[in-house]
VMD Tcl script that draws the C-alpha trace (Angstrom):
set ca {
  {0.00 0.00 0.00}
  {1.26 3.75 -0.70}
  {1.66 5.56 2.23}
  {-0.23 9.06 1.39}
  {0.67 12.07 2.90}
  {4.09 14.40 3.90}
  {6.93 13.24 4.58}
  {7.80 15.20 8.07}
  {10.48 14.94 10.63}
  {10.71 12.63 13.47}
  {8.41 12.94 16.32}
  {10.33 14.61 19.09}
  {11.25 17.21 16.41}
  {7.15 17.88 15.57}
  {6.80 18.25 19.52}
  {10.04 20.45 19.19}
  {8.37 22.77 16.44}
  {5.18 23.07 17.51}
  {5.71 23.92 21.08}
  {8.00 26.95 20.07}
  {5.27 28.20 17.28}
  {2.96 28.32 20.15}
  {4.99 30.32 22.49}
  {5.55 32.45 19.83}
  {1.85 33.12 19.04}
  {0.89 33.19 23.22}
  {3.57 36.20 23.12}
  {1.24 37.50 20.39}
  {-1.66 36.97 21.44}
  {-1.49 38.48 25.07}
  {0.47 41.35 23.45}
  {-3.01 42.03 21.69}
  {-1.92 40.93 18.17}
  {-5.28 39.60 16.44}
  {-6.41 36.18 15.52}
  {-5.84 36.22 11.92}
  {-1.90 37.42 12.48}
  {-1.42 34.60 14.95}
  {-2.19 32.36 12.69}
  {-0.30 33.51 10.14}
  {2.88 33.64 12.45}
  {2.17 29.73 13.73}
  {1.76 28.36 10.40}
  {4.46 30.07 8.73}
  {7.33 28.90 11.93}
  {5.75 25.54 11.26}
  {6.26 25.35 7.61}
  {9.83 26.64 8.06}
  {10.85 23.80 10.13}
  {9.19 21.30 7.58}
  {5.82 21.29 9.14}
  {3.61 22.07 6.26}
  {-0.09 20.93 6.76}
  {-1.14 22.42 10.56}
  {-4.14 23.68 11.36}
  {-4.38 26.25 14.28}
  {-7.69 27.79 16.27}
  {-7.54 30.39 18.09}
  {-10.22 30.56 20.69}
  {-8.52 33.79 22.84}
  {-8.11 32.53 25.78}
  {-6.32 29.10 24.26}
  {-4.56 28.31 21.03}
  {-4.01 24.64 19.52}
  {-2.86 23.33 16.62}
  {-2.79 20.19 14.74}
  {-0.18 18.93 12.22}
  {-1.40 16.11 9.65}
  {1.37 13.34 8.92}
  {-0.37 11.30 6.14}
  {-2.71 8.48 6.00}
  {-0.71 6.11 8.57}
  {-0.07 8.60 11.08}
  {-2.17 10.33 13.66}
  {-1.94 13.57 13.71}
  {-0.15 15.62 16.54}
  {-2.46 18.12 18.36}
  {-0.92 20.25 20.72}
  {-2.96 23.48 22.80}
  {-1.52 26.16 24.72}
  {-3.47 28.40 26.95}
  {-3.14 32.33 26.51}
  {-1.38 33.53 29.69}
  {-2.44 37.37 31.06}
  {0.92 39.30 31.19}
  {1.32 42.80 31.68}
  {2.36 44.89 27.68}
  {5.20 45.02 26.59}
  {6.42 46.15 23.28}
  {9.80 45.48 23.29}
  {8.99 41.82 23.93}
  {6.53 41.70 20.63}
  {9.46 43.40 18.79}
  {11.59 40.75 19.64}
  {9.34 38.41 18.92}
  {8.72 39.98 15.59}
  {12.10 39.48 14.85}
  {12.95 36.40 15.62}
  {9.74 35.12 13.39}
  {11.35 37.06 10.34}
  {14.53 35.15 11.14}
  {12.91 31.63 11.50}
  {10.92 32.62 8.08}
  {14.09 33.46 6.67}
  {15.64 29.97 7.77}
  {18.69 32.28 9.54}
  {17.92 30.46 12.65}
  {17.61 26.25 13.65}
  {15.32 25.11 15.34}
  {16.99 24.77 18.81}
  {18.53 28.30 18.64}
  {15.06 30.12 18.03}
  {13.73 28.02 21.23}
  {17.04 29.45 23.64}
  {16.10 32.42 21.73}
  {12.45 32.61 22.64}
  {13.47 31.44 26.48}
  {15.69 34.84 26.77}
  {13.48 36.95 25.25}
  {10.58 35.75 27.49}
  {12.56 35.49 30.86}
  {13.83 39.27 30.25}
  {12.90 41.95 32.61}
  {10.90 45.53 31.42}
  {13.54 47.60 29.34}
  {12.46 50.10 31.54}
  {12.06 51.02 35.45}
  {8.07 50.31 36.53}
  {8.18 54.30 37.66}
  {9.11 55.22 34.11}
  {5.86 53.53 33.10}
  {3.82 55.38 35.93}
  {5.45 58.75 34.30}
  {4.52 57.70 31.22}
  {0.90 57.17 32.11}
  {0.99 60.77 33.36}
  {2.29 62.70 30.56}
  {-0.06 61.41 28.48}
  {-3.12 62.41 30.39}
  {-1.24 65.61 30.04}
  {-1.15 65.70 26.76}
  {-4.33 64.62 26.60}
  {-5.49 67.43 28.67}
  {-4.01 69.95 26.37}
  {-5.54 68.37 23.15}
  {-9.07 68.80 24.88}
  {-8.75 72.06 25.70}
  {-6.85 72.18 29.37}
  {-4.36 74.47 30.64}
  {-1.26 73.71 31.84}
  {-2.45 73.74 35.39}
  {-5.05 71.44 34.51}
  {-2.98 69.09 32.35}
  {-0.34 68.71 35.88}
  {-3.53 67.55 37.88}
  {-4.69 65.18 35.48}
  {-0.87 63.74 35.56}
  {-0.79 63.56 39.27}
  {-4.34 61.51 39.36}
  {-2.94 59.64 36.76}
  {0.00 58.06 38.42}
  {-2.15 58.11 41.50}
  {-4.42 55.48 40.01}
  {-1.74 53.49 38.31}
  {0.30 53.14 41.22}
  {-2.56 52.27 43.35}
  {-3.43 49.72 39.94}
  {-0.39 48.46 40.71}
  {-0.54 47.20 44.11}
  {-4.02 45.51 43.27}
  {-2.40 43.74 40.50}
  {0.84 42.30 42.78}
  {-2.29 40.87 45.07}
  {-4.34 39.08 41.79}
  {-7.56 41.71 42.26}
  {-9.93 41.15 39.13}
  {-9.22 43.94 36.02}
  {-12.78 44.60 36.43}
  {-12.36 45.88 40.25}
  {-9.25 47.85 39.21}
  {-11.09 49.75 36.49}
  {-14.02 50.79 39.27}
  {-11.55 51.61 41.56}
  {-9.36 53.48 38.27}
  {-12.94 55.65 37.57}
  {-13.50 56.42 41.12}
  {-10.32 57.69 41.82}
  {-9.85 60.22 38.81}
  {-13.83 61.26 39.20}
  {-13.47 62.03 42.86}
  {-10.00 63.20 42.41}
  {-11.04 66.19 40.18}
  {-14.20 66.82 42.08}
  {-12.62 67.03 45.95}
  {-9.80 69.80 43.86}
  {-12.93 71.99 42.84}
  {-14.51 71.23 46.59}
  {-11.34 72.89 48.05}
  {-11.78 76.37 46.67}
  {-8.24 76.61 45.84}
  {-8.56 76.06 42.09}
  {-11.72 77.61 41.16}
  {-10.81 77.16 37.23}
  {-10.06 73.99 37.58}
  {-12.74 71.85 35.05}
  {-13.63 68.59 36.48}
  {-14.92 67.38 33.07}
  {-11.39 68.00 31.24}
  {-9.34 66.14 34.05}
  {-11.74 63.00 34.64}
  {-11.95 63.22 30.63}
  {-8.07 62.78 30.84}
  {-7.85 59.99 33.61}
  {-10.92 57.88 31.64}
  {-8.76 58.23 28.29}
  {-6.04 56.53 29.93}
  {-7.64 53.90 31.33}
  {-9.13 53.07 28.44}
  {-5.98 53.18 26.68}
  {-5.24 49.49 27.42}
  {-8.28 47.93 25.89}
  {-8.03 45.94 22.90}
  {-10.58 47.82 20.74}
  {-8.12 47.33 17.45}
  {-7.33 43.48 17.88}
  {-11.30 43.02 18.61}
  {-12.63 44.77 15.73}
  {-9.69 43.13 13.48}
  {-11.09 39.77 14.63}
  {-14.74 40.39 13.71}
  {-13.42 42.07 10.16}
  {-11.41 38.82 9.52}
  {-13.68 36.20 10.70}
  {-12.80 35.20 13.61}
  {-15.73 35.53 15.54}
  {-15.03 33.44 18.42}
  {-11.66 34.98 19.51}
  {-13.98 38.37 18.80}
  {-16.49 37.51 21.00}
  {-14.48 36.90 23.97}
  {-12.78 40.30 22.84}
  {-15.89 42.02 22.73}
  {-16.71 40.71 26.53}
  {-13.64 41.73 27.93}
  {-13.51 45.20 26.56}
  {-17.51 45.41 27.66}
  {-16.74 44.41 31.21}
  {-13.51 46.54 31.33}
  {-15.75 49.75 30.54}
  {-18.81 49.02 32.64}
  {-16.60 48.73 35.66}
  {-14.69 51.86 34.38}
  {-18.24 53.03 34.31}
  {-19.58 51.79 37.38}
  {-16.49 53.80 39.00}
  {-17.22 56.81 37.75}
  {-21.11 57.00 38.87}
  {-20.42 55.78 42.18}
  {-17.43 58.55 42.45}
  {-20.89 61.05 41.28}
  {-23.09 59.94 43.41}
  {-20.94 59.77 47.00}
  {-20.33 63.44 45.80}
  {-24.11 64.20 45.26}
  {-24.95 62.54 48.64}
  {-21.90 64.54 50.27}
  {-23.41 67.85 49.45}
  {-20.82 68.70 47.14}
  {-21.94 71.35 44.62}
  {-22.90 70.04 41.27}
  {-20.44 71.11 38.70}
  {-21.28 71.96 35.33}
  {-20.16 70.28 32.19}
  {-17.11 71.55 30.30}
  {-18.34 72.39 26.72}
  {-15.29 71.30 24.30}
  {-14.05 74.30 22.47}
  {-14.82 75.33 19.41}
  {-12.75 74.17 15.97}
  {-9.98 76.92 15.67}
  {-6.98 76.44 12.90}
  {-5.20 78.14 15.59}
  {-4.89 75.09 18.09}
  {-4.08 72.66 15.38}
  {-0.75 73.11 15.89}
  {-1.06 72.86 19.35}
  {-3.56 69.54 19.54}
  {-0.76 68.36 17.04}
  {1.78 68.24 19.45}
  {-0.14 67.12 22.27}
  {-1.23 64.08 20.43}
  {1.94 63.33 19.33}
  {3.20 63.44 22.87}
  {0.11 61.07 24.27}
  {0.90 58.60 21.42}
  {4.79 58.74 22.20}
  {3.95 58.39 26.33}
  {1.49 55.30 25.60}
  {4.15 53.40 23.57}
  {6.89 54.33 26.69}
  {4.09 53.74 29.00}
  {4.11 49.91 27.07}
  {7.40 49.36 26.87}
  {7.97 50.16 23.13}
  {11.73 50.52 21.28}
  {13.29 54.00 21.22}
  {12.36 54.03 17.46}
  {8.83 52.59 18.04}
  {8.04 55.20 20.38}
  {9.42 58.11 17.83}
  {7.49 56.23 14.99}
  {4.53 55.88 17.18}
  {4.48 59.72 18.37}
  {5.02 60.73 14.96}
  {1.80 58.66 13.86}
  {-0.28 60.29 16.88}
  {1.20 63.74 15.62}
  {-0.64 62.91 12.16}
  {-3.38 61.63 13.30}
  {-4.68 64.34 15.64}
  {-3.63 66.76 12.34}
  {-6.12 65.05 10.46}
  {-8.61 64.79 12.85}
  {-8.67 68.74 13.52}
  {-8.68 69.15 9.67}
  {-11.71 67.63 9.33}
  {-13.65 68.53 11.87}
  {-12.52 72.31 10.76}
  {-14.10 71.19 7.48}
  {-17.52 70.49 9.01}
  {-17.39 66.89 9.49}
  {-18.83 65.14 12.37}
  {-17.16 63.33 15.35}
  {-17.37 60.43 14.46}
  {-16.66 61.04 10.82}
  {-13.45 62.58 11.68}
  {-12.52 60.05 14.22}
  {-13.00 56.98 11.37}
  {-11.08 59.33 8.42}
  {-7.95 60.26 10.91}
  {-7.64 56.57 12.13}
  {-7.64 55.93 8.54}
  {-4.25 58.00 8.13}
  {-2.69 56.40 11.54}
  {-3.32 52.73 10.34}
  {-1.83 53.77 6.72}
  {0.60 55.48 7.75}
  {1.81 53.33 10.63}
  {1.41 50.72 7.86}
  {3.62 51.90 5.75}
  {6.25 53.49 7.66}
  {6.49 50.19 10.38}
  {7.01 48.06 7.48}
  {10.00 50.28 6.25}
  {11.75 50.17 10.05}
  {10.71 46.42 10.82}
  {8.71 47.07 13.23}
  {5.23 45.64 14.37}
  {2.48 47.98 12.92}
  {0.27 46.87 15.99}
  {2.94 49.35 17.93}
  {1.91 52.35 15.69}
  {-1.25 51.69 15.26}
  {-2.43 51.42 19.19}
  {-0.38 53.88 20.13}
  {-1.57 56.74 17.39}
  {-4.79 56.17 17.70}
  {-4.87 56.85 22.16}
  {-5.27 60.98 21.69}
  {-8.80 60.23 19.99}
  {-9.72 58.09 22.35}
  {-13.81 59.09 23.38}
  {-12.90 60.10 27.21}
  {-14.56 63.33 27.15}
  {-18.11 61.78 25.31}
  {-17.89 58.88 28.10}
  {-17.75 61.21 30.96}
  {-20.30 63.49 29.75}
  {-22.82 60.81 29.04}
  {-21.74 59.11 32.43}
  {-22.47 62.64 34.23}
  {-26.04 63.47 31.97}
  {-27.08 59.86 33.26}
  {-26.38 59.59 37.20}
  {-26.48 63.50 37.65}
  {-28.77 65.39 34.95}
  {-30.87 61.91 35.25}
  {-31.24 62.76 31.36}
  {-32.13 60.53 28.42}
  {-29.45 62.19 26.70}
  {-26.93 60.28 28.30}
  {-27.79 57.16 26.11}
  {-27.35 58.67 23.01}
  {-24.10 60.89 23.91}
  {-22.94 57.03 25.30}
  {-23.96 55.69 21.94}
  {-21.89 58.34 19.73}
  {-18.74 57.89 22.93}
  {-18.87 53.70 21.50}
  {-19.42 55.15 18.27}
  {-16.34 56.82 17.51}
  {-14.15 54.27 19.79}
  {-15.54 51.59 17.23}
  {-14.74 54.17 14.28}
  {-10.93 54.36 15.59}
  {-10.60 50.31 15.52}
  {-12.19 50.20 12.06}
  {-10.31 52.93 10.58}
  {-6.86 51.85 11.70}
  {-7.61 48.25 10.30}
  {-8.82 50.31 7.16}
  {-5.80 52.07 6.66}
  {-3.25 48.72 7.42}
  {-5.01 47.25 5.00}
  {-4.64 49.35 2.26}
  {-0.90 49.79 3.13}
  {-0.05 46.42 2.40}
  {1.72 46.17 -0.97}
  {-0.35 44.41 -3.53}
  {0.99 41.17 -4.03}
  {0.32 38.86 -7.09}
  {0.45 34.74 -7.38}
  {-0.90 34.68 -4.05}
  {-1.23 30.85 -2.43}
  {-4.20 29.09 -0.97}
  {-2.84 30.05 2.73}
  {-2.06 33.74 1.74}
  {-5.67 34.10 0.21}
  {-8.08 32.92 3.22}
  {-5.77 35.06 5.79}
  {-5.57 38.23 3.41}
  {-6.42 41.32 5.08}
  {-5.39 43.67 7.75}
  {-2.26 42.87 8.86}
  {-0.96 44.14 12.44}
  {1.39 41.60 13.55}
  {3.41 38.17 12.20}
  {5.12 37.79 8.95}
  {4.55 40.56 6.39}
  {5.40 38.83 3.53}
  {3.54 35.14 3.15}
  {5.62 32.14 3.33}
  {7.11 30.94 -0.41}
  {5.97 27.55 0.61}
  {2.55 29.02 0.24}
  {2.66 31.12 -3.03}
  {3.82 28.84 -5.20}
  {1.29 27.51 -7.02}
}
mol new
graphics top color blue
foreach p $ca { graphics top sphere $p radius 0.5 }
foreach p [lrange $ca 0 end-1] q [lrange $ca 1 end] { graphics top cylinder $p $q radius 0.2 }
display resetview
């Protein structure tokens, strides 16, 4: 009888290969990378080493893969789970890295595993305070692109590294994300409202510096990777997304109300709401700069390269210049929000291939000045204070434009990528947006 089938490498060395293309796309996955570009990454290690018929779900919290030997073998199924680790971009660059080396067969199979151990087991490139410092300069920035002073813009950094410091110290003792992000809203709500209580800083605006704080926080949700999942079908790994990112805001939610109401029930004063300014050419410059700076303080804040963090700030810079454009041209919110994530996820596209880095970095990072913070408090304060209907709807347009950013930035990766030709079976069911893995597909998979 003909045995049917590939011809494939010894056991222990399947084992070998598909325990380190799992590591590599758990490093990916946790760093927020999306389904489709895990994938990508685990099949193309796999084929490098000789592995070329695997099949890999991707279920977000777990990630297994099976590689077919032929008609007289079982196959060799293999899951890892998805460990939570804190972000950091300098790992995913690494990572990045050493996939283009394994793809480029400049590494065996044995070195990329050492290789993967050191990259792993190395500490932050940074000091933990840097990150905390980080965290504050970009509600800062983001201060100033909403329409703060300076004054305003150094409270909204102090309550900034309050809360992540205090985040912290819940983490080291395992308390639920969820809890953290109450806690996270209370903190910068009540924070901003007990400054205006004292009567030392009657211009201080509440609105602008909670605004700030609730940008930050949501900063580290994966709104990209969850609407990349849904555009590229995979729904399950979206789903779960979805949930997380839905539980991370209602408790960032729930934290602001409560912060609202303990102040309503103290007597406090009620404050009005901050109206944003007007559209004035004359700020662009200036909400150009600050949204370069917020973009450039997330990617620190994450851990990024020096030259991701330029790159990144750079992509912010653009980003915020387009969204002031077009909002001085009459266009809506959320219009504006969708057309300038556009430009981040193109240009971050384009420019992160060029330097070798992971567009994911850019693309994050850029899009954090536009962030809705100022809609979500507003529509937060018209519903447990105003007790207005209007609160749903401003909440509708705050999820709105947050789901405009994720789209757009996908959007504009997508049309970065160079058109390729003779593309393979692979290549065609995982084309699209592109944020992480291999760049190029594998030339075991375009030939024809």
């Amino acid at each position: 009888m003909v045995v049917q089938g590939p011809a494939l490498p010894e056991e222990r060395t399947v084992h070998f290969v598909l325990d380190l293309a799992l590591r590599i796309g758990e490093v990916q996955m946790s760093s927020g990378a999306g389904a489709a570009d895990v994938t990508a990454t685990i099949i193309a290690v796999a084929n490098a080493y000789g592995l070329p018929h695997c099949e890999v779900d991707v279920i977000f919290t777990s990630i297994t893969v099976a590689c077919h030997r032929g008609t007289e073998l079982s196959p060799v199924t293999t899951l890892r789970v998805v460990q939570t680790r804190g972000l950091d971009y300098t790992r995913l660059a690494a990572v990045e890295k050493l996939v283009r080396d394994i793809t480029g067969r400049r590494i065996e199979v044995e070195d990329a595993h050492a290789e993967l151990n050191r990259i792993n087991s190395a500490e932050h490139p940074y000091p933990r305070w840097v990150a905390t410092a980080s965290y504050a300069g970009l509600a800062a920035a983001v201060t100033i692109f909403i329409g703060g002073d300076p004054l305003m813009a150094l409270f909204a950094a102090l309550i900034t590294a309050l809360i992540d410091r205090v985040g912290r110290m819940l983490n080291r003792r395992a308390l639920p994300f969820f809890f953290q992000q109450v806690l996270g809203g209370a903190l910068a709500t009540g924070g901003a409202l007990a400054l205006l209580a004292s009567g030392m800083f009657p211009a201080v605006k509440p609105t602008v510096l909670v605004a700030a704080a609730i940008t930050v926080l949501l900063s580290g949700l994966t709104v990209v990777s969850t609407v990349q999942d849904a555009i590229t079908g995979f729904n399950v790994t979206a789903a779960g997304r979805t949930m997380e990112v839905s539980l991370m805001t209602a408790g960032l939610t729930a934290g602001v109300v409560i912060a609202l109401n303990i102040a309503v029930a103290l007597g406090l004063p009620e404050t009005p709401l901050a109206d944003p300014l007007p559209p004035s050419a004359l700020r662009l410059p200036v909400q150009t700069l600050a949204g370069a700076a917020a973009a450039g303080c997330f990617a620190l804040a994450s851990y990024a390269p020096p030259r991701s963090m330029l790159v990144a700030a750079v992509a912010g810079g653009v980003g915020t210049a387009g969204y002031g454009g077009l909002v001085l041209a009459g266009a809506g919110p959320i219009v504006a929000s969708a057309g300038a994530a556009v430009v981040i996820g193109f240009a971050g596209g384009v420019i992160s291939r060029r330097f070798r880095m992971p567009p994911l970095i850019v693309a994050v990072s850029g899009m954090v000045p536009l962030l809705p913070g100022l809609p979500t408090y507003r529509a937060l304060y018209e519903l447990a204070i105003e007790r207005s209907p209007a609160g749903l709807s401003t909440l509708m347009i705050a999820a709105a434009i947050a789901l405009a950013l994720a789209a757009g930035v996908v959007l504009g990766e997508y049309l970065a990528q160079p058109v390729r030709t003779k593309l393979g079976r692979l290549e065609r069911r995982l084309a699209g947006p592109r944020l992480s893995g291999p760049l190029q597909p594998n030339k075991r998979h375009t030939e024809s």
